[in-house]
GUDREN-71096 format. One record per atom (N, C-alpha, C): x, y negated, z negated; residue in one letter; atom name. Coordinates in nm, 3 decimals. Layout:
BEGIN
         u         v         w   resn   name
         X         Y         Z      a     CA
...
***
This chain:
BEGIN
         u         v         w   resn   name
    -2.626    -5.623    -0.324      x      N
    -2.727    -5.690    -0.245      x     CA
    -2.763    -5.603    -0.125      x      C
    -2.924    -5.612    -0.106      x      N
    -2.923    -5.518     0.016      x     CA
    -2.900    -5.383     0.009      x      C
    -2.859    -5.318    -0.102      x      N
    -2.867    -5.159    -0.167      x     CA
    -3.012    -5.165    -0.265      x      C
    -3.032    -5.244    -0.341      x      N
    -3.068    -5.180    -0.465      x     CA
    -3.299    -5.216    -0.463      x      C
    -3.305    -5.174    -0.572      x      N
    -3.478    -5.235    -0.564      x     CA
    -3.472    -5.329    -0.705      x      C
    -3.565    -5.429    -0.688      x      N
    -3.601    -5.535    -0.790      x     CA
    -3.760    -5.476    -0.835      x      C
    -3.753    -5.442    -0.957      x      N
    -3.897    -5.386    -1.040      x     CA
    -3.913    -5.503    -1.046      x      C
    -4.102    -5.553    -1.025      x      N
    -4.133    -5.663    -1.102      x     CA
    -4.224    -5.576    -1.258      x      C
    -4.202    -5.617    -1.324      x      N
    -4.274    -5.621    -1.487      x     CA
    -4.408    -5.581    -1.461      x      C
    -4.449    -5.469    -1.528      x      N
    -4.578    -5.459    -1.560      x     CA
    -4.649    -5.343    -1.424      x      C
    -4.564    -5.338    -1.314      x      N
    -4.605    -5.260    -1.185      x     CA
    -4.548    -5.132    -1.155      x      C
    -4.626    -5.025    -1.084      x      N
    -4.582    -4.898    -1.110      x     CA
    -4.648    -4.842    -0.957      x      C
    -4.549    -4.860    -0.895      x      N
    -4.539    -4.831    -0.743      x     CA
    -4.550    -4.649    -0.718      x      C
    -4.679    -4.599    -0.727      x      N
    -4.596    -4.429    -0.745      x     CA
    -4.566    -4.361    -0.596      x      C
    -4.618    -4.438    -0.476      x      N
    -4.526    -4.452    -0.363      x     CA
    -4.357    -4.447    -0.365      x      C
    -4.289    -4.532    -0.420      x      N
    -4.164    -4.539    -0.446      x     CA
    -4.105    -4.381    -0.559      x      C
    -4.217    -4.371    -0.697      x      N
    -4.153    -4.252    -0.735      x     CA
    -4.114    -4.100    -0.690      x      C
    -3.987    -4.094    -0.770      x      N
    -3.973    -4.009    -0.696      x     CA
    -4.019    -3.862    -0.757      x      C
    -4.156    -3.882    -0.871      x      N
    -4.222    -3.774    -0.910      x     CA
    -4.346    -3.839    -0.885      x      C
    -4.359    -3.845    -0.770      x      N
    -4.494    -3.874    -0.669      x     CA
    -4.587    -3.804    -0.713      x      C
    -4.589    -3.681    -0.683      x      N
    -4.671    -3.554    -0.666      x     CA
    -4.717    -3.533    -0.843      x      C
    -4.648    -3.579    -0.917      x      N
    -4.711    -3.572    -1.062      x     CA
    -4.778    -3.664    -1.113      x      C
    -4.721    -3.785    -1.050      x      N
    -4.818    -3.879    -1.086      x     CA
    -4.920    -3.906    -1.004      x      C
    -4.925    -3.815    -0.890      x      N
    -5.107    -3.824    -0.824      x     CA
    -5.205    -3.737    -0.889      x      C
    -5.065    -3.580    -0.960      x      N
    -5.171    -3.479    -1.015      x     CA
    -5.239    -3.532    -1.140      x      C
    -5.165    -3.601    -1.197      x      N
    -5.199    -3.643    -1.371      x     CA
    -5.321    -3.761    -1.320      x      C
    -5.297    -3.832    -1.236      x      N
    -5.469    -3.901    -1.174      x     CA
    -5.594    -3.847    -1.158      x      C
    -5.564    -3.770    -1.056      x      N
    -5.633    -3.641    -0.968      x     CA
    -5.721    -3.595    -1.164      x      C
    -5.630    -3.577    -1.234      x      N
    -5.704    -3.419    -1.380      x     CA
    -5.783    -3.583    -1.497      x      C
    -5.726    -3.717    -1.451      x      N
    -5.819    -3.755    -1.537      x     CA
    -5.933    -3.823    -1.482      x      C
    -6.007    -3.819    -1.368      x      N
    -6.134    -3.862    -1.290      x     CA
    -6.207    -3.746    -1.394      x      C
    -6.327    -3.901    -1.402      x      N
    -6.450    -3.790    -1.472      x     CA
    -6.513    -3.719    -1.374      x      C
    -6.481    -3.641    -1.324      x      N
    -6.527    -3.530    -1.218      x     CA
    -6.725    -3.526    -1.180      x      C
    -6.756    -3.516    -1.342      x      N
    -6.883    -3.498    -1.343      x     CA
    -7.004    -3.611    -1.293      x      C
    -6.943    -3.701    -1.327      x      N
    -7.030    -3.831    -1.209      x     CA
    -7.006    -3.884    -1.059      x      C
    -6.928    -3.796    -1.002      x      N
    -6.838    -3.789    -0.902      x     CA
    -6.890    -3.645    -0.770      x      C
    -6.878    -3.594    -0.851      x      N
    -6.941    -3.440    -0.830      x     CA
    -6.799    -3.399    -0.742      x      C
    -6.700    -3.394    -0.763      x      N
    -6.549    -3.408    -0.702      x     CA
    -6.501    -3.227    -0.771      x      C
    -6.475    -3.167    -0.660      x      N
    -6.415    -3.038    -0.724      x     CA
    -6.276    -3.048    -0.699      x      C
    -6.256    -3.018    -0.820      x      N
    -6.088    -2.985    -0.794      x     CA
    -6.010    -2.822    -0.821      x      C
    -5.902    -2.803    -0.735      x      N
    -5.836    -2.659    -0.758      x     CA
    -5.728    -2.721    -0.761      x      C
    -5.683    -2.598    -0.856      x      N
    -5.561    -2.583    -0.912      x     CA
    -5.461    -2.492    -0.824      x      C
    -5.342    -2.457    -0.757      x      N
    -5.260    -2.386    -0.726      x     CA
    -5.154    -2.343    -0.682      x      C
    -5.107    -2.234    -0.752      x      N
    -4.948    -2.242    -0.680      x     CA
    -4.891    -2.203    -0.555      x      C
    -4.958    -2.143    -0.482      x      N
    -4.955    -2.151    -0.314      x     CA
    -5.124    -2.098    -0.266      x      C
    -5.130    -2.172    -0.158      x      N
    -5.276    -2.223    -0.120      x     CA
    -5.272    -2.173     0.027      x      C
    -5.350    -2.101     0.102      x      N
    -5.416    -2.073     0.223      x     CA
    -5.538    -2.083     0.218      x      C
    -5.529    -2.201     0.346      x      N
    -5.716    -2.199     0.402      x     CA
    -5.714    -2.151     0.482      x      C
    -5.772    -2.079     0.506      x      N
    -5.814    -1.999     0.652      x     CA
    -5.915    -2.036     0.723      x      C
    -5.902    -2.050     0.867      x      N
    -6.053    -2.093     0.947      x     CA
    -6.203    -2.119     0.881      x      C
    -6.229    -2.264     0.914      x      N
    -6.434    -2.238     0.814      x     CA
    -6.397    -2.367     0.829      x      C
    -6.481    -2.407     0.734      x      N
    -6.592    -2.544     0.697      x     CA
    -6.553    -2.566     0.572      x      C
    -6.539    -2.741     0.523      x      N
    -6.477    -2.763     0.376      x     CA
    -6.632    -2.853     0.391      x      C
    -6.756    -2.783     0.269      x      N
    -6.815    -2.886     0.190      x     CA
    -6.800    -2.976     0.086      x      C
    -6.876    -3.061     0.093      x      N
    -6.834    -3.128    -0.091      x     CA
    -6.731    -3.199    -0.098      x      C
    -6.728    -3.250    -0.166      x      N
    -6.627    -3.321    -0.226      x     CA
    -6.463    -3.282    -0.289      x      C
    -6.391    -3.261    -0.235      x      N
    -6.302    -3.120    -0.258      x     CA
    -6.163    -3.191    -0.259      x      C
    -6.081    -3.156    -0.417      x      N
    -5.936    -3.210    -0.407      x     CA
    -5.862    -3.096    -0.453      x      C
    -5.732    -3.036    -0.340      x      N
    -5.685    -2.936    -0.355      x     CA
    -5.556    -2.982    -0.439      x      C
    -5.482    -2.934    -0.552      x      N
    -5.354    -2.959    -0.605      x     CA
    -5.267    -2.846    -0.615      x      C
    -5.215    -2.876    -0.500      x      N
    -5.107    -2.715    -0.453      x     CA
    -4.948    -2.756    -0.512      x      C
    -4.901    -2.693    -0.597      x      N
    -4.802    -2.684    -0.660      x     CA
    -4.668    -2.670    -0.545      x      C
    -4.658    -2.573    -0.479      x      N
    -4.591    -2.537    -0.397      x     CA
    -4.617    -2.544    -0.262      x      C
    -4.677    -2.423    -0.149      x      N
    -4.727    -2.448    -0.016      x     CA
    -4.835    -2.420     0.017      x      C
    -4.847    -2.509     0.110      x      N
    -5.020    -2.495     0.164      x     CA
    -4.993    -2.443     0.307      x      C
    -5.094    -2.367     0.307      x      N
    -5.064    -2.352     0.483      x     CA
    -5.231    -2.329     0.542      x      C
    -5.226    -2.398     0.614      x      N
    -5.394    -2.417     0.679      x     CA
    -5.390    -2.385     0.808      x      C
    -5.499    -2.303     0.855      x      N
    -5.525    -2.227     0.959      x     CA
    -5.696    -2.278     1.082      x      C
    -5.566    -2.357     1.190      x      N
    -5.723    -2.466     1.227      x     CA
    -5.862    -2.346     1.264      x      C
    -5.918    -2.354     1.342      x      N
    -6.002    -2.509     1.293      x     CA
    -6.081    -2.498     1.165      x      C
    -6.019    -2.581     1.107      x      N
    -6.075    -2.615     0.944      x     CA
    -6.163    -2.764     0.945      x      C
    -6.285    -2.738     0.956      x      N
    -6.356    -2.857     1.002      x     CA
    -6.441    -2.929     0.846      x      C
    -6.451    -3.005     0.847      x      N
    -6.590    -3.071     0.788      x     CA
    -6.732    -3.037     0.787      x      C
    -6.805    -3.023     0.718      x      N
    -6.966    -2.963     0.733      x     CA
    -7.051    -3.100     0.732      x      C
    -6.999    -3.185     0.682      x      N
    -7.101    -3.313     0.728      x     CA
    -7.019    -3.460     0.695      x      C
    -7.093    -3.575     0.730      x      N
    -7.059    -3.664     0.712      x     CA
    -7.006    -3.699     0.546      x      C
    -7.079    -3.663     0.412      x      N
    -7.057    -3.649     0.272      x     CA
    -6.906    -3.539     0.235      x      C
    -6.877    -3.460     0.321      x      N
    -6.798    -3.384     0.307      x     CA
    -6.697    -3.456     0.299      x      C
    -6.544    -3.378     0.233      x      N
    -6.402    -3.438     0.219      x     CA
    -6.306    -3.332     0.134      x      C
    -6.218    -3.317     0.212      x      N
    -6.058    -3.227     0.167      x     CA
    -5.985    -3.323     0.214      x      C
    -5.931    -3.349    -0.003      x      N
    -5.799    -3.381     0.006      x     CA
    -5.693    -3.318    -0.038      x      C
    -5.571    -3.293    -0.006      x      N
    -5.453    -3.202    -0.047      x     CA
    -5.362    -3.241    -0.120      x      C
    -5.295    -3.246    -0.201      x      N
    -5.192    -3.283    -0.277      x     CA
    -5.100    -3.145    -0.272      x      C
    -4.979    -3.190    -0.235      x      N
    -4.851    -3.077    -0.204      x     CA
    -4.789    -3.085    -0.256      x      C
    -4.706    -3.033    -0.344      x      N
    -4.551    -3.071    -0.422      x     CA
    -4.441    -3.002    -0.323      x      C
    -4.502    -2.929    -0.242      x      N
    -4.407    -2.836    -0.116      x     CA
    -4.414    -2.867    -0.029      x      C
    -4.459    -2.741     0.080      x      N
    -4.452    -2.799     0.212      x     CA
    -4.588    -2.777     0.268      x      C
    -4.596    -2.849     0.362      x      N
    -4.772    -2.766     0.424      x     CA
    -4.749    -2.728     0.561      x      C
    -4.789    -2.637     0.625      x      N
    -4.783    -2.562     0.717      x     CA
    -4.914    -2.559     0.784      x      C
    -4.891    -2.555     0.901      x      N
    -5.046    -2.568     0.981      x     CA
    -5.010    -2.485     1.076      x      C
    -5.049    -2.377     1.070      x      N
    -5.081    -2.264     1.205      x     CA
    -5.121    -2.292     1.313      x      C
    -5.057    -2.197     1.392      x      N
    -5.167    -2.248     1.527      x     CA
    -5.339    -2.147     1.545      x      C
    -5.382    -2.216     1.637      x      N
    -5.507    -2.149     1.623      x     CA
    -5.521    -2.069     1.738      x      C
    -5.642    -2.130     1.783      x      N
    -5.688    -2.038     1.874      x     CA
    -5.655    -2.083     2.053      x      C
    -5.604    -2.031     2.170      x      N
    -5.589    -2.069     2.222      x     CA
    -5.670    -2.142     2.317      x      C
    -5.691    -2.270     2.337      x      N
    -5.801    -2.342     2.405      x     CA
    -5.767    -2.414     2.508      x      C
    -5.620    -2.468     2.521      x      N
    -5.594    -2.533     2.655      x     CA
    -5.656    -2.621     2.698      x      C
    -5.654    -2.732     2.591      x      N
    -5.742    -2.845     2.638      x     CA
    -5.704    -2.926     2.603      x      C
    -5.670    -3.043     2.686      x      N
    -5.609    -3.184     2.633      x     CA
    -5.736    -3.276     2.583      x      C
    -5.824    -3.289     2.596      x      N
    -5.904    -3.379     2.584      x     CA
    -5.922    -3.433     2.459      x      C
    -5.928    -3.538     2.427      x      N
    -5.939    -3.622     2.318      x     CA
    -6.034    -3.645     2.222      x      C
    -6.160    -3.670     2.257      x      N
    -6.307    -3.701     2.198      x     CA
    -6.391    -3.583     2.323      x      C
    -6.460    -3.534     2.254      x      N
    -6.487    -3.513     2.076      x     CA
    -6.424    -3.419     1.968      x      C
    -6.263    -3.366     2.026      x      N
    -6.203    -3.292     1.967      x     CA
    -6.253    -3.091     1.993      x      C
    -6.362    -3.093     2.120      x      N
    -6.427    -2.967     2.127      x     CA
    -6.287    -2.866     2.137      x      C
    -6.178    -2.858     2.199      x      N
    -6.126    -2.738     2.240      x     CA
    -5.974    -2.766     2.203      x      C
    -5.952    -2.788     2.061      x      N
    -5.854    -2.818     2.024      x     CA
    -5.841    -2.771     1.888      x      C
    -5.686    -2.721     1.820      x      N
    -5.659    -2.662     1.693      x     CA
    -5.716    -2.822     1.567      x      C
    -5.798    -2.798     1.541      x      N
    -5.846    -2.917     1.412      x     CA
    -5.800    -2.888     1.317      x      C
    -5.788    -3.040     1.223      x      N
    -5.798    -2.988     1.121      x     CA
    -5.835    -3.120     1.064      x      C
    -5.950    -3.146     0.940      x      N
    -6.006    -3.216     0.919      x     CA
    -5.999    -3.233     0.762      x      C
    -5.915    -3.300     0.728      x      N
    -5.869    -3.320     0.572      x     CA
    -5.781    -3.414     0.587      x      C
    -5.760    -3.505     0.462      x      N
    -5.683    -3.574     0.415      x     CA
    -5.536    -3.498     0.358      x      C
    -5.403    -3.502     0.378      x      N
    -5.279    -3.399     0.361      x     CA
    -5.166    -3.517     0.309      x      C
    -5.191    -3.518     0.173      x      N
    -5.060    -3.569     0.095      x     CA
    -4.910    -3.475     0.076      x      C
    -4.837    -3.484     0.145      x      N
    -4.742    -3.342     0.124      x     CA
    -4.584    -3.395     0.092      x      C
    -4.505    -3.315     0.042      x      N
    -4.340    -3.355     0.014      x     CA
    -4.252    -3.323     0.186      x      C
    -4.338    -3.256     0.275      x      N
    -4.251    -3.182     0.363      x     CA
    -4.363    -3.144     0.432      x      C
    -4.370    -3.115     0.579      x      N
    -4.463    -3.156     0.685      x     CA
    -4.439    -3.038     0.800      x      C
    -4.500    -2.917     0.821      x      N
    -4.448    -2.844     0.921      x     CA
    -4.608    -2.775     1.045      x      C
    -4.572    -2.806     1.156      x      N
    -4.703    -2.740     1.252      x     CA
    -4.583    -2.646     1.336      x      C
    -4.715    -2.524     1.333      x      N
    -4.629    -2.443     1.412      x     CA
    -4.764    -2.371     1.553      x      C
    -4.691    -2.375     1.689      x      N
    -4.802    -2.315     1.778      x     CA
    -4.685    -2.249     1.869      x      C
    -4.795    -2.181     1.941      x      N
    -4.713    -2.095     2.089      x     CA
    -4.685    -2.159     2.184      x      C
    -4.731    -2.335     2.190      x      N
    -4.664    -2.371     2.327      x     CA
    -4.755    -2.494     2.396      x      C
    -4.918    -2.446     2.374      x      N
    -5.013    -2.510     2.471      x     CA
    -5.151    -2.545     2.400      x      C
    -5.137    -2.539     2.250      x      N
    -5.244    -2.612     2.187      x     CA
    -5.241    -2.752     2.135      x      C
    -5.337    -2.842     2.184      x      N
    -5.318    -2.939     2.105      x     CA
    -5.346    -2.953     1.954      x      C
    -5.294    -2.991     1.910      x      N
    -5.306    -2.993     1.717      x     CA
    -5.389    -3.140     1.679      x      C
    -5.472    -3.129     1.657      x      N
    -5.549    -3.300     1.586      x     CA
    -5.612    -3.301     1.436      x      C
    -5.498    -3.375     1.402      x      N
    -5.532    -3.403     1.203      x     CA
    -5.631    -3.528     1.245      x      C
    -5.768    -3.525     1.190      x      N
    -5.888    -3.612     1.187      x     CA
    -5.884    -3.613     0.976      x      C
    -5.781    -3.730     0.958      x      N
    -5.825    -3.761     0.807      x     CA
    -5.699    -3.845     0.766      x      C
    -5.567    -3.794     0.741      x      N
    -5.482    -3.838     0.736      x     CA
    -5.342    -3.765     0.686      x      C
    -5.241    -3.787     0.691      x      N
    -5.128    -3.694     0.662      x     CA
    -5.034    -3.792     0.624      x      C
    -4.978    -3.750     0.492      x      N
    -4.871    -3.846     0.440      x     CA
    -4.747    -3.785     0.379      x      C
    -4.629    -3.768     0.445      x      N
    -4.575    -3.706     0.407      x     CA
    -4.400    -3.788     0.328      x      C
    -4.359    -3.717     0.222      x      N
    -4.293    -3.799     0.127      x     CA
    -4.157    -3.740     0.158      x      C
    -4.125    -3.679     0.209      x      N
    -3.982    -3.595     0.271      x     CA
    -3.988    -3.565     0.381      x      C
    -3.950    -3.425     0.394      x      N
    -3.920    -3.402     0.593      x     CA
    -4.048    -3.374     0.696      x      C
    -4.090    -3.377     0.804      x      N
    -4.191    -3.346     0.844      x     CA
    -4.103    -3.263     0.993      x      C
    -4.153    -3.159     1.029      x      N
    -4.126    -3.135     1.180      x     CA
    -4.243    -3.062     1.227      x      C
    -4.209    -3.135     1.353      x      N
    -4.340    -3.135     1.477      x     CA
    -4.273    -3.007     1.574      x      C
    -4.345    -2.901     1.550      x      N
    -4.284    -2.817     1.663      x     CA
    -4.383    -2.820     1.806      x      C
    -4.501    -2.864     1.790      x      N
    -4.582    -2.818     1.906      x     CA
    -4.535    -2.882     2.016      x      C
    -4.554    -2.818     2.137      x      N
    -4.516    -2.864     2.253      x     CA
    -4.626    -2.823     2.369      x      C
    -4.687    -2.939     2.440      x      N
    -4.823    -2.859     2.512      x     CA
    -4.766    -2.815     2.661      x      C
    -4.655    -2.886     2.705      x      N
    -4.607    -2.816     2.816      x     CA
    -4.643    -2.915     2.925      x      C
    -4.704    -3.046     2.922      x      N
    -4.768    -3.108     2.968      x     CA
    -4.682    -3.242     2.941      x      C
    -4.611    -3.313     3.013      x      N
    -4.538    -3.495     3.005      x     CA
    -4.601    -3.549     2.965      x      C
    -4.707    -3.572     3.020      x      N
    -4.822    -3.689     3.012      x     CA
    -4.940    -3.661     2.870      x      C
    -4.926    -3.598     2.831      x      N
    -5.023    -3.521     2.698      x     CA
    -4.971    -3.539     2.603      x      C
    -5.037    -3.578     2.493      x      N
    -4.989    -3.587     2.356      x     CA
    -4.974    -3.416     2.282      x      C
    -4.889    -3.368     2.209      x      N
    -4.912    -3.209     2.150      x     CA
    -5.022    -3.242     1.998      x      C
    -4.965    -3.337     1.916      x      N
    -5.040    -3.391     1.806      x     CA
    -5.121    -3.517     1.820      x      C
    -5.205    -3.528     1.781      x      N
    -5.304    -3.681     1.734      x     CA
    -5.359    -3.693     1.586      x      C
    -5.295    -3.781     1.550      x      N
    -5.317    -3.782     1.428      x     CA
    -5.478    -3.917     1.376      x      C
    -5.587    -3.880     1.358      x      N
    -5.703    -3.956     1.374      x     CA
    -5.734    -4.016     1.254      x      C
    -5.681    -4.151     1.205      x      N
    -5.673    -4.166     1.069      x     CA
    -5.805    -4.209     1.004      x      C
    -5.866    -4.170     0.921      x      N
    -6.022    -4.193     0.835      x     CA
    -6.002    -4.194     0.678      x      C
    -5.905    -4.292     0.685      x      N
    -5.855    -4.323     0.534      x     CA
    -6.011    -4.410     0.462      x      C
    -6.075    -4.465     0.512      x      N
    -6.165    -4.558     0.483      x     CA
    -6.334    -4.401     0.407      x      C
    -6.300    -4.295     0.455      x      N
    -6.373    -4.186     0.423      x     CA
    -6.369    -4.138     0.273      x      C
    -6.221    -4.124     0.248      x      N
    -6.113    -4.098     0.113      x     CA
    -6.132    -4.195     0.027      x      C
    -6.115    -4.313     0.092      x      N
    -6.107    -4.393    -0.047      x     CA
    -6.256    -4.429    -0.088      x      C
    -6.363    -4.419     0.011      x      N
    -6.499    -4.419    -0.008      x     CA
    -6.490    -4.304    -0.144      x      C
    -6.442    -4.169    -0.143      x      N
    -6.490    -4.070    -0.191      x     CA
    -6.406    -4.088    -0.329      x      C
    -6.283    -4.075    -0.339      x      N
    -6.182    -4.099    -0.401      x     CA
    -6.129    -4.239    -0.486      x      C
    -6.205    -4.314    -0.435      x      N
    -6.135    -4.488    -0.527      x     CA
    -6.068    -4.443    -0.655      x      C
    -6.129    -4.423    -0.735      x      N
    -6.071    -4.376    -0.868      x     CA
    -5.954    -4.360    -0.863      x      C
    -5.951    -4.292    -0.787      x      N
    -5.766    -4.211    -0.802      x     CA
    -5.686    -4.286    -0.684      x      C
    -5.779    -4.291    -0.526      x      N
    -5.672    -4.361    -0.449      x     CA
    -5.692    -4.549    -0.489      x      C
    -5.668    -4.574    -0.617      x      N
    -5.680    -4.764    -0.564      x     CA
    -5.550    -4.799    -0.555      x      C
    -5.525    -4.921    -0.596      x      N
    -5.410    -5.003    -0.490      x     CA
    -5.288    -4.959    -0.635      x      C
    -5.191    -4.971    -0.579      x      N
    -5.022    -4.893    -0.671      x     CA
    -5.034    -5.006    -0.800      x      C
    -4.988    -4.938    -0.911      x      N
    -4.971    -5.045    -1.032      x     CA
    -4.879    -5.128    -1.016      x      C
    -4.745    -5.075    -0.960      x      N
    -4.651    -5.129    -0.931      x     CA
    -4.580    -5.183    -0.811      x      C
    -4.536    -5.294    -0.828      x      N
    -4.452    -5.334    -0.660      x     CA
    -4.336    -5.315    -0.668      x      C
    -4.296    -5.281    -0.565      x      N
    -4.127    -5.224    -0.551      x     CA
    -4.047    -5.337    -0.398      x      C
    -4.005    -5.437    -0.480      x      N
    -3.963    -5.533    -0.350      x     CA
    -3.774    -5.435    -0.330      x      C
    -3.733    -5.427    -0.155      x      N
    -3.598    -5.355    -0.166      x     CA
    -3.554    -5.512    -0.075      x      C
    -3.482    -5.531    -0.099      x      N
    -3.372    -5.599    -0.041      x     CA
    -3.285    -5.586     0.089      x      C
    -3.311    -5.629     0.255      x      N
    -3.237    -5.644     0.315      x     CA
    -3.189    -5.740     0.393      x      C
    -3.084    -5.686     0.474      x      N
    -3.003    -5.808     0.513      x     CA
    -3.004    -5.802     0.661      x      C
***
C-alpha cells in the first residue's frame, strides 16, 4: 500500500512510461503530415544555432540537443517542438545584461516547445535565460545560470502550451491511460 500504481483497463498513461520518448516518436511518424503541413526531422544529435524557426516544425533527437539562444519564432503560425531521448543543452548567448521581463528584448531566448529525458542551461554568470513555449523534462534537469543579482530571476520559463496543442492536437491529446499511485 502506498508503494505501488493501480492500472485502470483500457488506459495508457505514456507520461508514466518509462519508454516515453518512443511512444511520443511512434505518434510524432504516424500524423498525416501532409494536411498538417508539420515538418518533421529525424536525429541522432541535433544543434540549432542562433536564427528563426518557421513553420510548423517537430524535431526527434535521438540523443542531444543543444540550442544556441536566441532561437526565436518568425511569426505568430510558427512552432518548434523537440522530442529528446537525451539531454538538451542550452548555451549561453550573447551577453545583454538585462533583467527585464516583457518583451523579452535583451535576454538569451529561446522559443520552442522542449520535451527532454534530462535538462541542462549553461551561461557565464549574468544572462537571463527565457524558455517562451514550454520545457518538460522526464529525468534530471540542472539550472546552472546565475545572474548575480538576489532579487532577479536567472530563468523564466513562459508557458504557451495552448500554441502546441493548437498546432499539434493529433499527437499532443489527452493520455490513453490513467495511472492512479497510492499515498498515505
Amino acid at each position: 500500500m502506498g508503494k505501488g500504481f493501480i492500472f485502470k483497463d483500457g488506459y495508457n498513461d505514456a507520461n508514466a512510461s518509462s519508454d516515453w520518448f518512443g511512444a511520443l516518436k511512434s505518434k510524432v511518424l504516424e500524423i498525416d503530415r501532409d494536411d498538417d503541413d508539420i515538418n518533421v526531422t529525424q536525429a541522432e544529435n541535433l544543434t540549432i544555432p542562433s536564427g528563426t524557426c518557421s513553420g510548423k516544425n517537430i524535431y526527434i533527437v535521438e540523443n542531444n540537443l543543444t540550442i544556441n539562444p536566441r532561437f526565436t519564432l518568425a511569426n505568430e503560425g510558427s512552432s518548434c517542438l523537440f522530442l529528446v531521448g537525451g539531454k538538451t543543452i542550452i548555451n549561453n548567448g550573447t551577453d545583454m545584461n538585462n533583467f527585464s521581463t516583457l518583451p523579452y528584448n535583451n535576454t538569451d531566448l529561446v522559443e520552442a516547445f522542449i520535451i527532454t529525458n534530462d535538462y541542462e542551461d549553461s551561461d557565464d554568470g549574468d544572462d537571463l535565460l527565457v524558455i517562451k513555449g514550454g520545457l518538460i523534462v522526464n529525468g534530471k534537469n540542472t539550472f546552472y545560470r546565475a545572474t548575480g543579482v538576489l532579487d532577479k530571476p536567472s530563468t523564466i520559463l513562459h508557458y504557451e502550451g495552448a500554441r502546441y496543442i493548437k498546432h499539434y492536437k493529433d499527437f499532443l491529446s489527452l493520455p490513453q491511460q490513467l495511472t492512479i499511485k497510492e499515498v498515505n
